[in-house]
C-alpha positions as semicolon CSV with decimal commas, in nm:
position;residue;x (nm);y (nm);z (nm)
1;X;0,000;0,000;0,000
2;X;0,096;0,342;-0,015
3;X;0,406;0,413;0,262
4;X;0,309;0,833;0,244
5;X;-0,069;0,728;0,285
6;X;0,038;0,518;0,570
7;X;0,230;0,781;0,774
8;X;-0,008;1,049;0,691
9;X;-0,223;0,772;0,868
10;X;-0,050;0,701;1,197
11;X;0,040;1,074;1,260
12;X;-0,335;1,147;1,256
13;X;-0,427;0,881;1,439
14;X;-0,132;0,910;1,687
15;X;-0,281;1,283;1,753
16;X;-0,612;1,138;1,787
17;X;-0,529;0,907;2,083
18;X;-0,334;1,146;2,261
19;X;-0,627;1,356;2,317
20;X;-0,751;1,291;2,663
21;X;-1,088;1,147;2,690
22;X;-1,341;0,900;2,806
23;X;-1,079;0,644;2,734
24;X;-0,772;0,839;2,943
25;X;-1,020;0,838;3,195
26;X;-1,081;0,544;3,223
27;X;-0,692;0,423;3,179
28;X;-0,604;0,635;3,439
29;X;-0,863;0,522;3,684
30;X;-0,752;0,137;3,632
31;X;-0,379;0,235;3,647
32;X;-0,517;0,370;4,041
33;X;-0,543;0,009;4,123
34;X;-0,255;-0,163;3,959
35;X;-0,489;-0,326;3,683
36;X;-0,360;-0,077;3,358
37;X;-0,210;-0,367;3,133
38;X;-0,564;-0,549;3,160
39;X;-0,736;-0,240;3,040
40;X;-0,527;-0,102;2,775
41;X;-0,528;-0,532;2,673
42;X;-0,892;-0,526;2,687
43;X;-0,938;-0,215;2,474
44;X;-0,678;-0,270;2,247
45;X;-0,885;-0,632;2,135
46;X;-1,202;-0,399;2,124
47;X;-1,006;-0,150;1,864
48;X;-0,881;-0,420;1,645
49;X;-1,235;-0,638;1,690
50;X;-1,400;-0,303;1,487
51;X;-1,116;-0,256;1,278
52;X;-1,165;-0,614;1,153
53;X;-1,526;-0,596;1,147
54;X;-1,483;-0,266;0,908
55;X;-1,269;-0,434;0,702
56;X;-1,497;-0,743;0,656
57;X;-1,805;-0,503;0,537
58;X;-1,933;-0,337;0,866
59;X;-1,913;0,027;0,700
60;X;-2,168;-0,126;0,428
61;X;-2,415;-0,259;0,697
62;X;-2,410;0,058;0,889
63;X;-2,510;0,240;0,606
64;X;-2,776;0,018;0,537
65;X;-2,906;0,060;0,916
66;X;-2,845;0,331;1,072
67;X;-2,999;0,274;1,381
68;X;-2,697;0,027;1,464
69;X;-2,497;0,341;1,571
70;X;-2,785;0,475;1,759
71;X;-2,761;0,185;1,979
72;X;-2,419;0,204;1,988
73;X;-2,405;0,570;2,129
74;X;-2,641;0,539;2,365
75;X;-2,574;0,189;2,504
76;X;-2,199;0,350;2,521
77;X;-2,304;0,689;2,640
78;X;-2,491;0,491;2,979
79;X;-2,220;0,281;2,992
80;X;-1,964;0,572;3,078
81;X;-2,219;0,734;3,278
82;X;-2,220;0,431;3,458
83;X;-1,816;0,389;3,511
84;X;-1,854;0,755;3,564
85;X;-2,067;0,751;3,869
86;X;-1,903;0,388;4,008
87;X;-1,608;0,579;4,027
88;X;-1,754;0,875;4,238
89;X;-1,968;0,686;4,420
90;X;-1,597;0,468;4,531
91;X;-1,380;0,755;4,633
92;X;-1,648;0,886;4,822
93;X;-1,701;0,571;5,046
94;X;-1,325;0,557;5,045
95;X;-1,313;0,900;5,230
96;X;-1,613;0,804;5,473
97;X;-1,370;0,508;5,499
98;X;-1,055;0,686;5,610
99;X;-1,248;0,958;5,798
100;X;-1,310;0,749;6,135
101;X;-0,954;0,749;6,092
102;X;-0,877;1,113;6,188
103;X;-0,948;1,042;6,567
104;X;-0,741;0,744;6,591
105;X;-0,416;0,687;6,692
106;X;-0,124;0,559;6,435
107;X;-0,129;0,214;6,604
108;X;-0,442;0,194;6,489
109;X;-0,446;0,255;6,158
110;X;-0,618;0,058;5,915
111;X;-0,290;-0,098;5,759
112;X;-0,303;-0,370;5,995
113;X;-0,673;-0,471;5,923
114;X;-0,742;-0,780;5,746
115;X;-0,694;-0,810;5,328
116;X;-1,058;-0,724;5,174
117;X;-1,220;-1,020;5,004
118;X;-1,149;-0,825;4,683
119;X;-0,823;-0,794;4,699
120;X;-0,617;-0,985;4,454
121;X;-0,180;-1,085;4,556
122;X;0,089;-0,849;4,393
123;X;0,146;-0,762;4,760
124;X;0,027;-0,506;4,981
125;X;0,177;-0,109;4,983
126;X;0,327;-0,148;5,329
127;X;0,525;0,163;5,242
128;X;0,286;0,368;5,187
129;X;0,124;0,230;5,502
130;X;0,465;0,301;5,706
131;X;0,445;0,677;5,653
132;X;0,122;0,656;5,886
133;X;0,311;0,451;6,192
134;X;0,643;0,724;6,206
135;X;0,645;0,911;6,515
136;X;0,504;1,257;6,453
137;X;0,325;1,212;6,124
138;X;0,048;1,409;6,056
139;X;-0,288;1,259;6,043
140;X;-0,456;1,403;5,766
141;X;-0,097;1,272;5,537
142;X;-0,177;0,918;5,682
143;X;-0,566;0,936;5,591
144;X;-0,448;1,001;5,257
145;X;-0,205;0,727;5,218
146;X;-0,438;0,467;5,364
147;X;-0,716;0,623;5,143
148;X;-0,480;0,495;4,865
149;X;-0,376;0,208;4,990
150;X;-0,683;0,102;4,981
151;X;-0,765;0,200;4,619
152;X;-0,483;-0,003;4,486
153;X;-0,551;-0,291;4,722
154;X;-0,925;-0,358;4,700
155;X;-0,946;-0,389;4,314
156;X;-1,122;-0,591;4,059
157;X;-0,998;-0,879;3,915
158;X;-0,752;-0,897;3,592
159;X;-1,043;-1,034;3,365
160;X;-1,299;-0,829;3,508
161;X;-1,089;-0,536;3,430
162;X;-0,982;-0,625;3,101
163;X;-1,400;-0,720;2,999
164;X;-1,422;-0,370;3,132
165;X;-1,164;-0,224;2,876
166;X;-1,317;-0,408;2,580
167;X;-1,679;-0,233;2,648
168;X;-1,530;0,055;2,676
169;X;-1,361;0,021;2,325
170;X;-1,680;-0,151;2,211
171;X;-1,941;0,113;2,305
172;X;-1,747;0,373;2,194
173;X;-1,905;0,549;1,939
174;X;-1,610;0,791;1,857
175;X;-1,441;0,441;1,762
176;X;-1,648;0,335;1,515
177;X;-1,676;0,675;1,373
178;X;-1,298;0,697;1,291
179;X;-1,308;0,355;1,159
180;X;-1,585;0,443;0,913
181;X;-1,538;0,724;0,799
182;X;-1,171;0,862;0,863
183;X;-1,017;0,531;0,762
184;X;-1,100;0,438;0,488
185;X;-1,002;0,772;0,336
186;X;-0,618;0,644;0,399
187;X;-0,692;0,344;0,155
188;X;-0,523;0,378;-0,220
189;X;-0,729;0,244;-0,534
190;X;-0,359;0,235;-0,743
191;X;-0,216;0,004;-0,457
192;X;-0,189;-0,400;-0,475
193;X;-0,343;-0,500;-0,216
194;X;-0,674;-0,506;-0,188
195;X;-0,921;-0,276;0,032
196;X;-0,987;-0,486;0,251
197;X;-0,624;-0,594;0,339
198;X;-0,532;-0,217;0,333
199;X;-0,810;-0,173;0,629
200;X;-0,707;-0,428;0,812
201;X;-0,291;-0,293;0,802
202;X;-0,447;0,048;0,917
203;X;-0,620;-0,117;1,166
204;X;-0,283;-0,248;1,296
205;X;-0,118;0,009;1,306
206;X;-0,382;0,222;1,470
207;X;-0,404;-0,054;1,750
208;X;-0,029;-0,080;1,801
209;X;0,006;0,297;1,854
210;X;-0,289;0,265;2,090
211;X;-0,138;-0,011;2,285
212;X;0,193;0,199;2,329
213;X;0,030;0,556;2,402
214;X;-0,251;0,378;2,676
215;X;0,000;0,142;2,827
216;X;0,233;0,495;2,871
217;X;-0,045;0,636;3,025
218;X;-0,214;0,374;3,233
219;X;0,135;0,329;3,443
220;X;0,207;0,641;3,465
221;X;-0,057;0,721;3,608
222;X;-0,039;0,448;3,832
223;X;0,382;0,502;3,947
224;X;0,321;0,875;3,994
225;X;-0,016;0,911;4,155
226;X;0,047;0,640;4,384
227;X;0,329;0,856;4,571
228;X;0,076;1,142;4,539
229;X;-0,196;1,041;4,781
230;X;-0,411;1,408;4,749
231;X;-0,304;1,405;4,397
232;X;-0,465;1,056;4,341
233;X;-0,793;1,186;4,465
234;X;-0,875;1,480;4,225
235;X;-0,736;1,307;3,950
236;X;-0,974;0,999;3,999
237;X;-1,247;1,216;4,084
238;X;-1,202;1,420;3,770
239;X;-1,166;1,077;3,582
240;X;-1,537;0,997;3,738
241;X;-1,641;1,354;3,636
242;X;-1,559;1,315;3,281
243;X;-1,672;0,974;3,175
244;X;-2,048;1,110;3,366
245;X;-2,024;1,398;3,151
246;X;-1,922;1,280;2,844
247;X;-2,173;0,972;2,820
248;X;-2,456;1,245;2,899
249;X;-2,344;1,405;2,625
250;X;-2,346;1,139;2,424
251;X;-2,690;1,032;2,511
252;X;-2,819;1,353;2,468
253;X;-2,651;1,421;2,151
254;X;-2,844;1,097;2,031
255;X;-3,187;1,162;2,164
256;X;-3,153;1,540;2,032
């Protein structure tokens, strides 16, 4: 296929996924508790599921009904309002969690209280949970690191998480949207290979570069936040904000 076509391809696409969304969001919420290679896995399959699926005629059956992407949008528009509000509605019992704690002394600190039943081995953050037990720490410092602490700790399972990241890919309707109509712009009539089997290479290479970028992201995320325990908190409840607003957007976008 055409190499220029190509690279005009993956620069585009490269900017595309660098601009924050419903997907950094989401990313940087899983990277919070130690699950971001299942999510970026799980959306990467859902990105290269529709770029197959595009290739193999889905662009023609679409145009035939167009009420497919209705559902789409709005089944993915309640399904981020739904992450969305999950993840509000957990950092706020995680502060009503840590808040008892603000009367208590260090010895009693909830880093010596048994493993949830959701927690999953990689070991527990007893350094972060150290900084609450040294002698003249402040308290509202150790709320904070228990507060994460028990983010990371109490988290989903692997395949939970990674289901998770292939709705997310699957629902979204700004996925589809590039696939059928930005894509295929990128395919050459004077090249050998056929349309379909340019698609598909596109697809690749979009999904590569989306493994890369969200993986980058994900543990970041995770490795810096982690040591930023107030940091952590806006940044998840920001996450939370975003995916609400955007999949009320995208609802009402529909219905309007």
């Amino acid at each position: 296929m055409d190499v220029m076509l190509l690279f005009a391809f993956w620069g585009l696409t490269t900017l595309l996924i660098c601009t924050p969304g419903a997907d950094w969001a989401y990313l940087i919420t899983a990277g919070l508790r130690g699950r971001g290679v299942q999510a970026v896995l799980g959306m990467v399959v859902g990105h290269f599921a529709i770029a197959l699926a595009v290739a193999l005629g889905l662009a023609a059956l679409v145009a035939e009904h167009a009420w497919m992407l209705t559902v789409i949008s709005v089944a993915g528009g309640l399904y981020l309002l739904w992450l969305g509000t999950s993840a509000l509605q957990s950092l706020l019992k995680e502060r009503r969690t840590a808040a008892p704690a603000a009367g208590s002394s260090a010895a009693e600190a909830p880093v010596a209280s048994p493993m949830p039943l959701g927690y999953e081995g990689g070991g527990s953050l007893d350094a972060v949970g150290s900084a609450c037990m040294m002698p003249g720490g402040h308290v509202g410092e150790c709320d904070s690191a228990v507060a994460v602490k028990q983010r990371v700790r109490v988290r989903p399972s692997k395949r939970a998480v990674a289901l998770q990241g292939l709705s997310v890919s699957l629902l979204n309707p700004k996925v589809y949207l590039m696939f059928l109509a930005l894509v295929p712009q990128f395919v050459s009539d004077a090249a050998p290979m056929s349309d379909a089997a340019q698609l598909i290479v596109l697809g690749m290479v979009h999904v590569l570069t989306c493994g890369l970028i969200y993986l980058a992201v994900s543990l970041g995320a995770g490795a810096i936040l982690i040591a930023r325990p107030r940091a952590a908190t806006v940044v998840t409840a920001a996450s939370g904000i975003l995916m609400s607003v955007l999949g009320a957007v995208v609802i009402v976008d529909v219905i309007v």
